[in-house]
C-alpha positions as CSV (number, residue, x, y, z in Angstrom):
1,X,21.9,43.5,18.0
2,X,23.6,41.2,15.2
3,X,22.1,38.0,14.2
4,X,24.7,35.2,14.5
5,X,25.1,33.2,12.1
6,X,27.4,29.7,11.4
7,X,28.2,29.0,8.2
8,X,28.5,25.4,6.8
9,X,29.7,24.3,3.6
10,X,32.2,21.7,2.6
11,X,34.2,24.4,0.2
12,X,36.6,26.7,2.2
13,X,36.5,28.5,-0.8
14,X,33.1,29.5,-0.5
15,X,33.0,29.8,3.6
16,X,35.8,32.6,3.0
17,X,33.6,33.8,0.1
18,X,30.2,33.8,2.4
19,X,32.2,35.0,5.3
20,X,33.5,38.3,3.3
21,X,30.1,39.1,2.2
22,X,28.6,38.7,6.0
23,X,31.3,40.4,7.7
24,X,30.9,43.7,5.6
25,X,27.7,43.8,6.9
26,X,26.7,45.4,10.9
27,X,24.2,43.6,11.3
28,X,25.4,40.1,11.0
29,X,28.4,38.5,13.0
30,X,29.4,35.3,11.7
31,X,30.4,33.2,14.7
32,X,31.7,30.1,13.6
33,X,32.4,27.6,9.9
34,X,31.5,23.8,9.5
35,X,32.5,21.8,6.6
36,X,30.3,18.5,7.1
37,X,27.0,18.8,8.9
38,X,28.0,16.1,11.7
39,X,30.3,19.4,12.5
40,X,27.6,21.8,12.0
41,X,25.5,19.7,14.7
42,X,28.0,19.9,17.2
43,X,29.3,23.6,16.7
44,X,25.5,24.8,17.1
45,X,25.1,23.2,20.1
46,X,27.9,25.2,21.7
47,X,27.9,28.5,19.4
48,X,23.9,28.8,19.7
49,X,23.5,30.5,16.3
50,X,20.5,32.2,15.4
51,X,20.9,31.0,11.8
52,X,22.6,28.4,10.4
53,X,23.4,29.1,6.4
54,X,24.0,25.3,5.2
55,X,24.8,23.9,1.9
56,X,22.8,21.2,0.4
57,X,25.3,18.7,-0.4
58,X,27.9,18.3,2.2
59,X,30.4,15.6,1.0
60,X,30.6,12.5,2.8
61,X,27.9,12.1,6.4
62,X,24.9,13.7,6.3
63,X,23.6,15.8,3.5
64,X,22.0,19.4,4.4
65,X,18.7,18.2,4.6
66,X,19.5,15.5,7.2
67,X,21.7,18.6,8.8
68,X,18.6,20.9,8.9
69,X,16.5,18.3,10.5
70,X,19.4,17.3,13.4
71,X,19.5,21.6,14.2
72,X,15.8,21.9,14.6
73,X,15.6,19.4,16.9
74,X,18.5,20.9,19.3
75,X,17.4,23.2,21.9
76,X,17.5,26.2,21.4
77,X,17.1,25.3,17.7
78,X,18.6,27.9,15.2
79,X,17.0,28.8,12.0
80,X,18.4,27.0,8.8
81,X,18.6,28.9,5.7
82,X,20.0,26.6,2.9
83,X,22.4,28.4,0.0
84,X,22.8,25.9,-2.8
85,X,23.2,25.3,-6.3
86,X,20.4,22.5,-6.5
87,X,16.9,23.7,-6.9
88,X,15.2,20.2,-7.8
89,X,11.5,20.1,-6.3
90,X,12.4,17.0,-4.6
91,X,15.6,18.8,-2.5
92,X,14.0,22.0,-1.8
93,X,10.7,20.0,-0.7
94,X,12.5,17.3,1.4
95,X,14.8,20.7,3.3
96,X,11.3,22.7,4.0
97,X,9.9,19.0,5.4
98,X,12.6,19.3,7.7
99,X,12.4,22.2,8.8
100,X,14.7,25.0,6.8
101,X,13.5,28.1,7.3
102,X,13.9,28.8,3.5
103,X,15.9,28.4,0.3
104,X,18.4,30.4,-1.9
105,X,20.4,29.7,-4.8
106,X,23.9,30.6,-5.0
107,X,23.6,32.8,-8.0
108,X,21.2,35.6,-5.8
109,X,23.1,38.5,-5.0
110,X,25.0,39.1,-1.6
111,X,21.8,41.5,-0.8
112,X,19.5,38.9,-0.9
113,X,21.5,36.7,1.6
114,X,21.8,39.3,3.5
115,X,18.1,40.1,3.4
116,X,17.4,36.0,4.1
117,X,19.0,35.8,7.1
118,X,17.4,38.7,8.8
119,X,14.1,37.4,7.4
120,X,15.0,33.6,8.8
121,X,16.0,34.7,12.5
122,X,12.5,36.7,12.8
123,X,10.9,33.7,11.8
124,X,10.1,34.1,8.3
125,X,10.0,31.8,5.4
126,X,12.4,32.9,2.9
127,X,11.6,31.7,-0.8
128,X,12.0,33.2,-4.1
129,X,8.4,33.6,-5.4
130,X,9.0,30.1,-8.0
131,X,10.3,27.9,-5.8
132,X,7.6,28.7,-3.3
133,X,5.2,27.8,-5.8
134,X,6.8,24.4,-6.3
135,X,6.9,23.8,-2.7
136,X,3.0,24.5,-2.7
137,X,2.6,22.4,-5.3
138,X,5.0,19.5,-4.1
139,X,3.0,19.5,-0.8
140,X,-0.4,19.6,-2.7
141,X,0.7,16.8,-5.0
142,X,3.3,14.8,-2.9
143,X,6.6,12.9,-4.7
144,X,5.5,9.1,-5.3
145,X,7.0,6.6,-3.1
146,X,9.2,4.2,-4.9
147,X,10.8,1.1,-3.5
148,X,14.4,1.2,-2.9
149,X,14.5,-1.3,-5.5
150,X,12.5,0.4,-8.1
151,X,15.0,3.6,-7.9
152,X,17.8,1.2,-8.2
153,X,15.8,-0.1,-11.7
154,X,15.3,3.9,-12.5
155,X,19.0,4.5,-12.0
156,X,19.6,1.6,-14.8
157,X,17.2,2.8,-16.8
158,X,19.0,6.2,-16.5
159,X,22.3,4.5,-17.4
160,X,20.2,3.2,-20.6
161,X,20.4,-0.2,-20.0
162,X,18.1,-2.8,-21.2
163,X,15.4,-5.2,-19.5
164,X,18.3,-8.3,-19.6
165,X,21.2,-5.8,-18.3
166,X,19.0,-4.8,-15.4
167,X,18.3,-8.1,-14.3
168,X,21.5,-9.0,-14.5
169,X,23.1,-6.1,-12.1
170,X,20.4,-6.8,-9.8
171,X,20.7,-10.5,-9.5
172,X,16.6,-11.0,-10.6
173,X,14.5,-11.9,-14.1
174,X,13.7,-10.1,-16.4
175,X,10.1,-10.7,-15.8
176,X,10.6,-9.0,-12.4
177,X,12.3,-6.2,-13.9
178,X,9.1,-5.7,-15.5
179,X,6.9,-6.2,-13.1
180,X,9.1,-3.2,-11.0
181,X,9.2,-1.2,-14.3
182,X,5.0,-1.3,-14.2
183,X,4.8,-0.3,-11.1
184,X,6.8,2.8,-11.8
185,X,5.2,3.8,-14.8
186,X,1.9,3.9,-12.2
187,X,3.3,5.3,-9.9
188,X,4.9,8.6,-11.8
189,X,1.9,8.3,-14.2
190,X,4.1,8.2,-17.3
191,X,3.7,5.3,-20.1
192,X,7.3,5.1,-21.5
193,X,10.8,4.6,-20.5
194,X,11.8,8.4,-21.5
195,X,9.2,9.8,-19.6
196,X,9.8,7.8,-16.6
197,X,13.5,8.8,-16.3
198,X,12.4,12.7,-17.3
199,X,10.0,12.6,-14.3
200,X,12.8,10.5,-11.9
201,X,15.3,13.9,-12.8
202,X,12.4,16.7,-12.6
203,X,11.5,15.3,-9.9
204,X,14.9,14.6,-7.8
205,X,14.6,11.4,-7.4
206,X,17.0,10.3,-9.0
């Protein structure tokens, strides 16, 4: 029997794309396309998928992750497999969290897509052999929690903006600015501006 399978990415180039590489194949019948995952949501819940093959960044709404974590909960919940171009630890963490089922790249051949979705509707967890790795380590060593507030001072940072312009797009002193920078050097256990903004971006966070 084929595994169904709904297809969600905001592209229509690569839905036909996916769709061409799963229809030449028996064993998979592709049974419905979403282009946000508000849409993904509903489709399942009528279409009943067995897997769900979901990009990672989905436009405006909800991104994939938030997307995998509203199909798991449905009932019966499909398996998500998520096919993306962005393999930062923080992403491919945050989609196992909620509940993916695994994790490709869009650069893998059509085999090993293929291959994934078999793998994800008889349960298994499909990860390359790195990023499985990383998701070990990521759950061994968990991403520090930042303040809302202390990404926004990251993202400035980022931007390369000084103590003064910081405090001036966020409305505080520059003493506070300094106090938030402190804590993020503590908290990603760096002792520099440049190594705080390499860890943010390793790191996904921002």
């Amino acid at each position: 029997m084929s595994v169904t399978v709904l297809i969600v990415d905001d592209h229509p180039v690569v839905r036909s794309g996916l769709r061409a590489v799963l229809d030449a194949d028996a064993g998979v019948q592709v049974i419905g396309e979403a282009a946000t995952g508000e849409e993904a949501v509903t489709l399942a819940t009528h279409l009943r998928p067995d897997v769900v093959l979901c990009d990672l960044r989905l436009g405006a709404g909800i991104d994939g992750i938030q997307t995998t974590a509203a199909l798991r909960a449905l009932e019966p919940a499909p398996a998500v497999l998520i096919l993306t171009t962005f393999d930062r630890d923080a992403e491919v963490l945050g989609a196992i969290e909620a509940g993916a089922a695994g994790y490709l790249l869009k650069d893998v051949a059509p085999s090993a897509i293929l291959e994934g979705i078999q793998r994800a509707a008889r349960g298994d967890t499909v990860l390359t052999p790195e990023l499985a790795s990383r998701v070990l380590k990521g759950l061994r060593d968990p991403l520090p929690k930042l303040t809302e507030r202390e990404i926004e001072v990251l993202r400035h940072l980022a931007e390369g903006a000084a103590n003064k312009e910081i405090a001036r797009a966020l409305y505080v002193t520059e003493a506070t600015v300094k106090s938030h920078l402190a804590h993020i050097f503590t908290k990603l256990g760096v002792d520099s501006r440049s190594r705080a903004i390499h860890q943010a971006r390793e790191r996904g966070l921002i």
